[in-house]
C-alpha positions in Angstrom: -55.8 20.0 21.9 -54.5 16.4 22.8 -51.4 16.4 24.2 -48.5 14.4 22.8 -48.6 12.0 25.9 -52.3 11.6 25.4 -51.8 10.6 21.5 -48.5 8.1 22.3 -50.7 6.0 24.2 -53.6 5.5 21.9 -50.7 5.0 19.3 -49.6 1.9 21.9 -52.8 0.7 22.6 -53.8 -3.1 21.4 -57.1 -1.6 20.7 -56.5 0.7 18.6 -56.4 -0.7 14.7 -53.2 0.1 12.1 -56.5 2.3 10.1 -57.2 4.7 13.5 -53.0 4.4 13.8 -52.4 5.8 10.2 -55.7 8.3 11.0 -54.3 9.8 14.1 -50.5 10.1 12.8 -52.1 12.0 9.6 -54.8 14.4 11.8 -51.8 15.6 14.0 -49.3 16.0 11.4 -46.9 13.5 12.9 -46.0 12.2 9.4 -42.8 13.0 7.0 -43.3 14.9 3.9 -43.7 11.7 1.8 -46.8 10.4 4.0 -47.7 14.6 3.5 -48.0 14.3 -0.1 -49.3 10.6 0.2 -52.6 11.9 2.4 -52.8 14.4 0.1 -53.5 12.6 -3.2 -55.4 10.0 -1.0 -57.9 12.6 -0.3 -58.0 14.0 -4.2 -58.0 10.4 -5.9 -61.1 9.3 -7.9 -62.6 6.0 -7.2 -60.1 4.2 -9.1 -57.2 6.2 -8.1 -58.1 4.9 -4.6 -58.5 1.8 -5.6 -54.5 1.1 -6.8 -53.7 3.5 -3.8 -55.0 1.2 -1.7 -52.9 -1.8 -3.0 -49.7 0.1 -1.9 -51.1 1.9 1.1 -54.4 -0.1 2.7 -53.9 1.3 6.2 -54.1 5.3 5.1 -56.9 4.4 2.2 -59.1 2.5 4.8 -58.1 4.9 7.3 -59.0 7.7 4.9 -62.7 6.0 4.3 -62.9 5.2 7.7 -62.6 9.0 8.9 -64.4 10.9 5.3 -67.3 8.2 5.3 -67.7 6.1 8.2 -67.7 7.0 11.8 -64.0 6.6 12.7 -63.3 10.5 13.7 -66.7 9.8 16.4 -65.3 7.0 17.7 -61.8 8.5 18.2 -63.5 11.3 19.6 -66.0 9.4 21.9 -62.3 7.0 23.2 -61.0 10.5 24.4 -59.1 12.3 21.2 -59.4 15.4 20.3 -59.5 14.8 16.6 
């Protein structure tokens, strides 16, 4: 597991986008309840449920395609997380 240390610093980095931010707060459950239940209907909404989610919320809804459909949780991985 990636310690706490570890995860503040990619958190800080320049490098790392406000998609792999809202990615790695969500995969290590450093979020509120709200964010919780926000995640959680990200991951259940329908194309078009995403699509109005995203108007409110564009970090966690590209952060959410990012890691289920693109290559985001490889490159996290590959940069040293253990996510």
């Amino acid at each position: 597991m990636t310690d706490r240390e570890t995860i503040d610093r990619f958190l800080a980095a320049p490098d790392t986008t406000p998609e792999e931010r809202a990615v790695i707060l969500w995969q290590y459950q450093l979020i509120g309840d709200f964010k919780q239940a926000l995640w959680e209907a990200i991951s259940r909404a329908d194309g078009d449920n995403l699509l109005r989610l995203e108007l409110g919320f564009p970090d966690e809804v590209r952060g959410f395609r990012g890691w289920a459909h693109g290559d985001m949780a490889t490159r996290l991985r590959n940069r040293g997380l253990e996510i």
